[in-house]
C-alpha positions in Angstrom: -83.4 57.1 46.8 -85.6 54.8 48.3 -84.4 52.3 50.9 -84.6 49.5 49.0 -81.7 50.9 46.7 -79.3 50.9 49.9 -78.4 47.2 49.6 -76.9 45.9 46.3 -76.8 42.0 45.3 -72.8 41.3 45.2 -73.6 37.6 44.8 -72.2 36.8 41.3 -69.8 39.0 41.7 -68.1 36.8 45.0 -68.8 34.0 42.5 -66.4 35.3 39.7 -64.1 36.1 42.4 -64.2 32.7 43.8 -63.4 31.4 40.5 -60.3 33.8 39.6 -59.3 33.0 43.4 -59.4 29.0 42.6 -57.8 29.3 38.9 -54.9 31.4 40.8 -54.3 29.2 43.6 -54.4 26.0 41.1 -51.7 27.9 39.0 -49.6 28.5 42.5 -50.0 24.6 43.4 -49.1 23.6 39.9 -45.9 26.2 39.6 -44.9 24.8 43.6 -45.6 21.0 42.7 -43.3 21.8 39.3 -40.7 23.1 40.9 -40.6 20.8 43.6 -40.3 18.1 40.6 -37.5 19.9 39.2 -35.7 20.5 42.1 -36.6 17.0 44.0 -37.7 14.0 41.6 -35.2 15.4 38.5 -32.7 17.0 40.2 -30.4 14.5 38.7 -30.9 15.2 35.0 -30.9 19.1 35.5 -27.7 18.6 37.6 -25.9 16.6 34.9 -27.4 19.2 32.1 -25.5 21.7 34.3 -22.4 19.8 35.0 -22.1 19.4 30.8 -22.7 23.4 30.4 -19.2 23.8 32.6 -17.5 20.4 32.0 -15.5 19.9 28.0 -14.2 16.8 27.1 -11.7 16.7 24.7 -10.2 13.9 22.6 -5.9 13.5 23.0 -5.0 12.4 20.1 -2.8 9.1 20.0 0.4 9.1 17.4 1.3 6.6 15.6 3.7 3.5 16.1 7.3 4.3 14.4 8.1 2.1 11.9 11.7 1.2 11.3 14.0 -0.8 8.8 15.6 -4.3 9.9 18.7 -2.0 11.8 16.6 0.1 13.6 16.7 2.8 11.1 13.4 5.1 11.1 11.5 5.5 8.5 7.9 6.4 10.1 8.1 9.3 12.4 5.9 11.1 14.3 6.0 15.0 14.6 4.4 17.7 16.7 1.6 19.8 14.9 -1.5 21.5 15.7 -5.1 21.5 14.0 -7.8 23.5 14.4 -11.5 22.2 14.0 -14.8 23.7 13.9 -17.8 23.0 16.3 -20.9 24.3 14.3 -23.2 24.5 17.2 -21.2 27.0 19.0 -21.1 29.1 16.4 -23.6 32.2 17.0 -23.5 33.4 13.2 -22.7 30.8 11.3 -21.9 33.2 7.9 -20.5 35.7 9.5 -17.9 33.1 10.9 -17.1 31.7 8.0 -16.5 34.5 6.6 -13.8 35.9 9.3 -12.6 32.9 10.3 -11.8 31.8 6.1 -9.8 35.6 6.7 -7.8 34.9 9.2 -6.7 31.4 7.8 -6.5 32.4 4.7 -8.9 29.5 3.5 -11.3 30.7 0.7 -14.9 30.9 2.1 -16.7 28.3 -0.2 -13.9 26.1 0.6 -14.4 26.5 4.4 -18.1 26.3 4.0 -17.4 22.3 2.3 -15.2 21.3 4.5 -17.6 22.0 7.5 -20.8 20.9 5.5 -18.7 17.5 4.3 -20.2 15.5 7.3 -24.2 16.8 6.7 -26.2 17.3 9.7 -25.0 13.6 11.2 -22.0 15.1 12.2 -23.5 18.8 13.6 -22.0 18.4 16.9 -18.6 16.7 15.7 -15.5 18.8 15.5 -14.9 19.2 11.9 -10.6 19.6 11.2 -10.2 23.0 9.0 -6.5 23.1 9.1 -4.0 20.8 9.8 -0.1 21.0 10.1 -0.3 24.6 12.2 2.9 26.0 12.8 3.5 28.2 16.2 3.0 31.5 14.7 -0.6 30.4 13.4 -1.9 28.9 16.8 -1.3 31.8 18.3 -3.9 34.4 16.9 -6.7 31.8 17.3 -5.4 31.1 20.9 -5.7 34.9 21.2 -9.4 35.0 19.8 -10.9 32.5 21.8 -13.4 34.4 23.0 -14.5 36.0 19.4 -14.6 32.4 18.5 -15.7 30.2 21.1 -16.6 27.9 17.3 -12.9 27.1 17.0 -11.1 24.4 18.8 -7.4 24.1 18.7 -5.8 20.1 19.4 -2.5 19.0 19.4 -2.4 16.8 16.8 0.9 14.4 16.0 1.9 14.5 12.4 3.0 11.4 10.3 6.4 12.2 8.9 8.4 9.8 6.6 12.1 10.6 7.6 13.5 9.9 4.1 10.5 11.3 1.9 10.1 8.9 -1.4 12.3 6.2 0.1 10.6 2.8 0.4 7.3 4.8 -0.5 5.0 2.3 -2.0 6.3 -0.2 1.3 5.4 2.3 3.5 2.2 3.6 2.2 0.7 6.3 3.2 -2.5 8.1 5.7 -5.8 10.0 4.3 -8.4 11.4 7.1 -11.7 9.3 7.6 -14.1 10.4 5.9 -17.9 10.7 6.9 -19.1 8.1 5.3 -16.6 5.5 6.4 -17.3 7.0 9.9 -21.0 6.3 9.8 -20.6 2.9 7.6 -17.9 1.7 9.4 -17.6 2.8 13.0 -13.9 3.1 12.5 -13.1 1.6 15.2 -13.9 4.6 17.4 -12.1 6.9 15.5 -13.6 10.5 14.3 -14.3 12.0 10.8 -11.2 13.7 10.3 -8.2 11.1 12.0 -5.5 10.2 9.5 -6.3 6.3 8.4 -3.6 3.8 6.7 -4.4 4.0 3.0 -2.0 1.6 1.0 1.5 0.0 1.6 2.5 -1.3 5.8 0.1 1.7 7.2 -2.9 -0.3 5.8 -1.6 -3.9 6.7 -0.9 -2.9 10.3 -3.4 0.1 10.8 -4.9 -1.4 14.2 -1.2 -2.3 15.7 -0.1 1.3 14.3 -3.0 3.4 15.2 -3.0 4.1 19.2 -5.6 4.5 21.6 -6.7 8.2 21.9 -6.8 9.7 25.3 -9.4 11.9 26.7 -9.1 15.6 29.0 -12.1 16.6 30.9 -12.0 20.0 31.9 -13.9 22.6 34.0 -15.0 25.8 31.8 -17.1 28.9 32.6 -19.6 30.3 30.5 -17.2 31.2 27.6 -15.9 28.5 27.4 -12.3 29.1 29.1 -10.7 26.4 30.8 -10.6 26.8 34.1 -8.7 23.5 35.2 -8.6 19.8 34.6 -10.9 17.1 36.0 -9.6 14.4 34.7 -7.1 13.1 32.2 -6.6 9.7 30.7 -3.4 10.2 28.5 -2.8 8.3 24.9 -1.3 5.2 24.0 1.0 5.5 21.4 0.5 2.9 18.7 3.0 -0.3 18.6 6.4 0.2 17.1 7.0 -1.9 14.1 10.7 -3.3 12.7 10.2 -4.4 9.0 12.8 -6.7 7.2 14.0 -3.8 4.8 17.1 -2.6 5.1 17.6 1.1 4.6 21.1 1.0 2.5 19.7 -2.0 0.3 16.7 0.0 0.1 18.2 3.4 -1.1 20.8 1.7 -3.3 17.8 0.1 -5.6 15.7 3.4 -5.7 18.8 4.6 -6.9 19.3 2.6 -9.6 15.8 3.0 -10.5 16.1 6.6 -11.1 14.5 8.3 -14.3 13.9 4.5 -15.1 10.0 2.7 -14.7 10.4 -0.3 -13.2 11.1 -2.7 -10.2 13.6 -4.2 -7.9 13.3 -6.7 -5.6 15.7 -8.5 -2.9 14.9 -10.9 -0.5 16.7 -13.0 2.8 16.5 -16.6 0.9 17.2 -18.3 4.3 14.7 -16.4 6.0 12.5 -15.2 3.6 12.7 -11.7 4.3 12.6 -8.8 1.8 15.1 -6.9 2.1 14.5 -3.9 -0.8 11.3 -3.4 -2.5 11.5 -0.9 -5.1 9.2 0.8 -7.5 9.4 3.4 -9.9 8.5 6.2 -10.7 7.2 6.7 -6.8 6.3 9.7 -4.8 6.4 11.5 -1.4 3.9 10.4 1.1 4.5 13.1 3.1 1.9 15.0 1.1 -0.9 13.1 1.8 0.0 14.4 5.7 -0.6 18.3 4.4 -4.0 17.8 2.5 -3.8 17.7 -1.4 -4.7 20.6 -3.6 -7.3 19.7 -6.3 -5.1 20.4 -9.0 -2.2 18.6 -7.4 -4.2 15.1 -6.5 -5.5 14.8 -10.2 -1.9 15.4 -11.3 -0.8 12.5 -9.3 -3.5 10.3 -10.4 -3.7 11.4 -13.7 0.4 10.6 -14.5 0.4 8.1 -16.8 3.9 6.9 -15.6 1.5 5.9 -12.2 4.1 6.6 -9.5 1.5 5.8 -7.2 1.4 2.1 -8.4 4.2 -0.7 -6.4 4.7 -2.2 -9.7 6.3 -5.1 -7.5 3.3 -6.7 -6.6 0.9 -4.8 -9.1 2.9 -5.0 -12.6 1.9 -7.5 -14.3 4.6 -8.5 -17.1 5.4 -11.3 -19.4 8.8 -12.7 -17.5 10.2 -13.6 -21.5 13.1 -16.0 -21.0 13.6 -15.7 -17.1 10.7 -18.5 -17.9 13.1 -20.9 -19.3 13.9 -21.6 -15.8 10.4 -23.2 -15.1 11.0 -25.0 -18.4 14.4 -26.4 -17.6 13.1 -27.8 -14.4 9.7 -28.9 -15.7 11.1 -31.0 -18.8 14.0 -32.4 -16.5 11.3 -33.2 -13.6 8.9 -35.1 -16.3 11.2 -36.5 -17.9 10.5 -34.8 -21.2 14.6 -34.1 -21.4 17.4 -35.2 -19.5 20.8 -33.6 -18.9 22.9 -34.7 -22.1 19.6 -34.5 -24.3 21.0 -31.8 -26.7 19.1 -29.9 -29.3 20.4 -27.5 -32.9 20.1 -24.4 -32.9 20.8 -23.0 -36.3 19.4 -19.8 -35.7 15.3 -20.4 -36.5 12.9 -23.3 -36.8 9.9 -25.1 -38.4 7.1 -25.3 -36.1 3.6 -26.4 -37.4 4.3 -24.5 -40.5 5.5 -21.6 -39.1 9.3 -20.2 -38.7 10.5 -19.3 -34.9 13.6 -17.7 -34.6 16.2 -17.5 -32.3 17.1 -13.9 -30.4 21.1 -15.0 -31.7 20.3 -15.1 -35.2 23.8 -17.4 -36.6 22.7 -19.7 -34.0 24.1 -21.7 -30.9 24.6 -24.6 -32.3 23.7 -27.9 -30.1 22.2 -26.9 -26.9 21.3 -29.2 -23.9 19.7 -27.7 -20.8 22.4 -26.1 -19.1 24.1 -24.4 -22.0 20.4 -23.7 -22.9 19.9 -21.7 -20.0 23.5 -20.1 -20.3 23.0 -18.7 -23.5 19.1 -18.4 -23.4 18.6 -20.2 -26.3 14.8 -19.7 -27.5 15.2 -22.7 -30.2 16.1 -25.3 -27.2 12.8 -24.1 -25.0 10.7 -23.9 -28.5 11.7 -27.3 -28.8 11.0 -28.6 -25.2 7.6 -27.0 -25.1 6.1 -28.6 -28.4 6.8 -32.0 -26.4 5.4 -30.8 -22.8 2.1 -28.9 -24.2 0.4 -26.3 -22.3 -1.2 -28.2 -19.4 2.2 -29.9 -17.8 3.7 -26.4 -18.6 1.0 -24.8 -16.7 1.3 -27.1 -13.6 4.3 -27.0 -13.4 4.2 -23.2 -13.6 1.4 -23.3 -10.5 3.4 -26.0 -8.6 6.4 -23.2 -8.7 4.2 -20.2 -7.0 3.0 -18.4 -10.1 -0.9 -17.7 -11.4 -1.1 -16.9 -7.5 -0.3 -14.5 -4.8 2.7 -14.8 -2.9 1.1 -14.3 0.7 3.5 -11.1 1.4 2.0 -8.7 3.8 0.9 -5.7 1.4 -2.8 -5.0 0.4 -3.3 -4.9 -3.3 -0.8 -7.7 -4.9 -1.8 -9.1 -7.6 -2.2 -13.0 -8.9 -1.2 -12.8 -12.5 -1.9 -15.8 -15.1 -0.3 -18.9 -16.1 -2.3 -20.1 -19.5 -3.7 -23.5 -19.9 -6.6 -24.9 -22.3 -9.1 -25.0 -19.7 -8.3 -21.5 -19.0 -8.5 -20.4 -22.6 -12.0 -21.8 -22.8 -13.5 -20.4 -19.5 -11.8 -16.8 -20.3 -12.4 -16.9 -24.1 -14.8 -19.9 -25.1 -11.9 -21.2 -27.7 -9.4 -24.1 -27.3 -5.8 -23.6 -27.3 -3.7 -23.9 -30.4 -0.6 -25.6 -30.5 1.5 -23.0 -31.6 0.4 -21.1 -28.8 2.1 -23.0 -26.7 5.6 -22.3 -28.6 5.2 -18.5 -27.3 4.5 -19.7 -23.8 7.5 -21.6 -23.6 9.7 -18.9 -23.8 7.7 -16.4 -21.8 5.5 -14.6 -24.1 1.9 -14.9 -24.8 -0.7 -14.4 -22.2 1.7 -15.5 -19.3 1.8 -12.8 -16.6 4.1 -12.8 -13.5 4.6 -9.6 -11.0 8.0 -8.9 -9.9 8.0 -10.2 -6.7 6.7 -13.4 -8.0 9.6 -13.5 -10.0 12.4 -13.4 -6.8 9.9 -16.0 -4.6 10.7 -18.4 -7.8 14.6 -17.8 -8.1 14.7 -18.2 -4.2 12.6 -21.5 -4.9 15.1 -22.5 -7.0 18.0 -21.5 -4.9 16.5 -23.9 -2.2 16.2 -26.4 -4.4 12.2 -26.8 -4.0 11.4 -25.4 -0.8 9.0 -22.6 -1.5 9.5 -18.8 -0.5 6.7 -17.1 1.6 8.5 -13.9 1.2 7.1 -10.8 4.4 7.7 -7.8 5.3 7.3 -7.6 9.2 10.1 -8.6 11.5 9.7 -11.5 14.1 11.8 -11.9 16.9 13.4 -14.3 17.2 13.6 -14.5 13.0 11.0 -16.5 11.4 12.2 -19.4 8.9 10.6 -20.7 5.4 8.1 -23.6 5.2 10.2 -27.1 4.9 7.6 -28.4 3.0 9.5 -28.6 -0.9 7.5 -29.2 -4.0 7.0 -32.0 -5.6 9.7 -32.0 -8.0 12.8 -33.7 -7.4 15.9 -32.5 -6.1 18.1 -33.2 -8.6 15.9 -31.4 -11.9 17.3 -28.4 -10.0 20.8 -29.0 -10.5 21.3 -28.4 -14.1 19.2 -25.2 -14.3 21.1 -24.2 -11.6 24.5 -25.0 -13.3 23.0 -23.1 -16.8 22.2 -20.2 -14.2 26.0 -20.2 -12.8 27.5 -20.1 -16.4 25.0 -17.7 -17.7 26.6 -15.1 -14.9 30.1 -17.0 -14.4 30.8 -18.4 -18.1 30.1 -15.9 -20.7 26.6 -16.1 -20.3 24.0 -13.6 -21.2 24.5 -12.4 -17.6 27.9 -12.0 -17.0 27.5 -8.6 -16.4 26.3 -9.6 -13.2 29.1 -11.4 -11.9 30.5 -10.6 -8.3 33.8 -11.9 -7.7 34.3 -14.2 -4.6 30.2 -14.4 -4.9 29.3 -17.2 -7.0 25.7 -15.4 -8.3 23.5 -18.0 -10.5 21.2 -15.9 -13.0 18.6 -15.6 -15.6 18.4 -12.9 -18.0 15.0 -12.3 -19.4 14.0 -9.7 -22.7 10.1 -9.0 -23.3 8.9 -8.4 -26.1 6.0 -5.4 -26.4 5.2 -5.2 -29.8 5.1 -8.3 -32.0 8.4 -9.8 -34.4 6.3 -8.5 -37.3 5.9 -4.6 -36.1 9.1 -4.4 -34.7 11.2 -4.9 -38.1 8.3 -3.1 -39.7 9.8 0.1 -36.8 13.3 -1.1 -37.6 13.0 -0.1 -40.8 11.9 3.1 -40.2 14.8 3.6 -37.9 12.8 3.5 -35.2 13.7 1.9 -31.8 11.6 -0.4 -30.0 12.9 -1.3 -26.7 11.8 -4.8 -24.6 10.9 -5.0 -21.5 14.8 -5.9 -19.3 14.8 -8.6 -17.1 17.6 -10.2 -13.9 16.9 -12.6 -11.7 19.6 -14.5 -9.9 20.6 -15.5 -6.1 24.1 -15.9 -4.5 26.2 -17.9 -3.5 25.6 -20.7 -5.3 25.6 -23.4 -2.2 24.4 -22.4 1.1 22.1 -19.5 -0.8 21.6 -16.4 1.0 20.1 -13.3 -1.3 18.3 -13.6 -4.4 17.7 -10.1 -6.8 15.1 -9.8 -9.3 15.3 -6.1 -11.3 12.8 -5.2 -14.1 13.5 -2.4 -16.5 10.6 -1.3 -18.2 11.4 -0.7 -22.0 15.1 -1.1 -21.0 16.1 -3.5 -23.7 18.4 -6.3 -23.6 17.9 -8.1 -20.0 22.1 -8.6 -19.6 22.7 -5.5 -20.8 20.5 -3.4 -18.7 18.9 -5.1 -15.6 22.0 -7.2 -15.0 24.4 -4.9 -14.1 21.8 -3.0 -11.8 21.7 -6.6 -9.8 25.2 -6.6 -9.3 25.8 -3.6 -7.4 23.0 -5.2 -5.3 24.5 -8.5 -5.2 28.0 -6.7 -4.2 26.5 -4.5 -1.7 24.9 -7.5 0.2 28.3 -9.1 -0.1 30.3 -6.4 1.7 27.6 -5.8 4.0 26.7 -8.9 5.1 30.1 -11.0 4.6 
């Protein structure tokens, strides 16, 4: 080999060195200059990223404020209970979960799976409740399989409990969980998908006053997720305590009375305006909205076509039949249309614009004024009276008394009903009002709705002689008192209504039965009819029964009024034969309670 071959030219091969060497020391500079960012310029974030992978914070839940009658008396409760929620993005295999976990609940797996998937992806990192109401014995195995299950979360969890189940149900209301949507829609107030929410009834009303503040637990974990100590605690507020004007005995009596009966009771404070029974019936437990609804058993409920679900005391919308004829008696008196010695004949039926009326006492009553009018319920007296007044002074008269509108009381849901009038009949029908119409209004049929609670705020109207009832629900301390304010009728058109109410219980009336000894009760009865005169003898004759509507509506004592009682039968017949006697046990338990 010659000596020119002894040398070799390593030139480009120091370049391509140089070139790794610089690539490799700009990768060292950029890996040192990123983890002196990390670690300097943003340590912050990564420290907070690492204090959130040890550090839980759980929600306390907050129970409700008790609700109790005017005494004291509980009726809201709260309970201890547990609940156990899902947290989807701990799970590690999310079928494979659902399938052990629906196992050792004993929830079906597609029912699991759309509980969890309710919220959509929204609500991925939210706790999803899949089992409320725990008992002891079922906390414990998923206490004991924390680690298998680091998806589950177990909360103590306070549980609505009405005391007295049914009683004072539709006053009460009842709770359903958030859902979702509301969630997202609504912000609910801070609350999660999942808390219980006031649905209907005193738990609606109030929901903000009753619901709490929630507290919160931070606490240190380790990488399993096991507690390993508190942090922090901010404990919850329970919600405020709430005294209604009920009061429990009055309460249960009515619901008694009620019993395998539809219909509604109500009794209020006259002096104060306070209700002090509401009842409705058929009704239902609330405490089974608490424990979640089976399918089946939800459409049962809602599906009933008795409606136990429905406070016909504020919702039921009824014709009020002759417990009208106190309107009447005071309108005509008021306007002049009739005064107290103004008498009219009953003979048993009468000629109206062609057509025959009849009298419910078919030999007659012979002459009738307003007092002995309202005593006996005489429908050819009122038939009489409302040809003269016409629909429009009966309607305004029938507005200027509280009907055709809401009372005010503090319950979501009541309804206005409808006092007729020609300008009505046009808007709501495009057709003017026939005078014979008006014959059927006067004695509290046609299209004249009232609810029952309407009813009692117009019998304590009357017992005041014109000052209007507000009637409520919630207690103030010291007691609130009624509006001064009257109506602008005068005082003395009262009087002999209120004289023909006092006979009607006192005198032989149609609702003696009634009467309270010692109590001096002043009443209406009231029969409506649901089916017309024509149908019903066309049943009669086939030996088949049709039943009115029953109706009582009265206050005691007479002076210095203190308690008025309005019941409503549905299909019970005769007013004084079946709602009367249901108001007096009411009317004599007030007595000997309050005497």
């Amino acid at each position: 080999m010659g000596p020119e071959k002894i040398y070799e030219d390593l030139s480009l091969v120091r370049g391509r060195a140089r070139k790794v060497l610089g690539v490799v020391a700009a990768l060292f500079v950029g890996v040192v200059l990123y983890y002196w960012k990390v670690q300097v310029l943003d340590y912050q974030k990564y420290w907070k990223l690492a204090e959130a992978n040890r550090l839980r914070e759980r929600t306390l839940s907050a129970p409700r404020g008790v609700i109790m009658d005017r005494n004291g008396t509980i009726l809201a409760d709260n309970t201890a209970g547990f609940k156990v929620s899902f947290i989807r993005e701990n799970c590690r295999d999310y079928e494979d979960s659902l399938r052990r976990i629906g196992g050792m609940l004993g929830i079906e797996e597609d029912a699991l799976r759309k509980r969890i998937e309710k919220g959509g992806k929204k609500f991925f990192f939210e706790p999803a409740v899949i089992k409320d109401n725990l008992a002891f014995e079922e906390v414990a195995p998923i206490e004991a399989r924390k680690l298998e299950f680091p998806e589950l979360v177990v909360e103590v969890d306070p549980k609505r409990l009405y005391r007295f189940g049914k009683l004072a149900a539709h006053v009460l209301g009842y709770l359903q969980e958030l859902t979702p949507e509301e969630v997202e829609r609504e912000g609910a107030g801070g609350r999660r998908w999942g808390d219980m929410i006031g649905r209907t009834g005193i738990e609606r009303q109030y929901d903000d006053r009753l619901v709490g503040r929630d507290g919160r637990l931070l606490e240190i974990v380790d990488n399993v997720g096991k507690s390993q100590g508190e942090l922090g605690r901010e404990d919850p507020r329970q919600g405020e305590n709430m005294r209604l004007t009920l009061d429990y005995d009055l309460q249960k009596t009515a619901e008694e009375l009620l019993e395998g009966r539809e219909g509604a009771i109500v009794v209020l404070d006259v002096v104060r305006d306070e209700v002090l029974a509401m009842a409705s019936y058929p009704t239902y437990d609330p405490n089974k909205f608490i424990s979640r609804f089976t399918p089946d058993e939800w459409m049962d409920l809602v599906n009933d076509p008795s409606y136990p679900m429905e406070n016909r005391a504020i919702r039921g919308l009824y014709s009020p039949g002759s417990i009208f004829k106190i309107v009447m008696g005071i309108a005509g008196l008021d306007a002049g249309f009739v005064n107290e010695s103004n008498a009219v004949f009953c003979g048993g039926s009468t000629l109206i614009y062609g057509h025959s009326f009849s009298c419910w006492f078919k030999p007659g009553h012979g002459l009738m004024n307003v007092s002995s009018g309202i005593k006996n319920s005489c429908n050819i007296y009122f038939y009489s009276l409302g040809r003269r007044m016409g629909i429009d002074a009966i309607a305004r008269y029938g507005k200027m008394m509280g009907l055709g509108a809401k009372t005010g009381i503090d319950l979501p849901g009541e309804k206005e009903g409808l006092v007729p009038s020609s300008e009505w009949k046009m808007k709501a029908m495009n057709a003017p009002w026939f005078p014979g119409e008006t014959i059927s209004v006067a004695i509290g049929q046609g299209p004249l709705l009232v609810t029952p609670l309407q009813i009692a705020a117009l019998t304590a109207l009357v017992a005041k002689r014109g000052v209007p009832s507000h009637p409520r629900l919630l207690a103030s301390d010291p007691p609130g008192h009624a509006d001064p304010r009257r109506v602008e009728i005068r005082p003395s058109a009262f009087e002999s209504v209120i004289q023909g109410m006092w006979r009607s219980v006192n005198d032989e009336g149609t609702g003696r039965s009634a009467k309270v000894a010692g109590f001096d009760v002043c009443g209406k009865t009231g029969s409506t009819q649901v089916v017309s005169t024509e149908r019903a003898e066309k049943l009669a004759r086939q030996n088949r029964e049709v039943k009115t509507h029953s109706w009582f509506s009265g206050f005691a004592p007479r002076d210095n009024p203190r308690v008025a009682v309005t019941v409503l039968v549905e299909y019970g017949g005769g007013g004084g034969a079946t709602a009367a006697p249901l108001a007096r046990q009411l009317f004599d338990l007030f007595r000997r309670k309050y005497d």
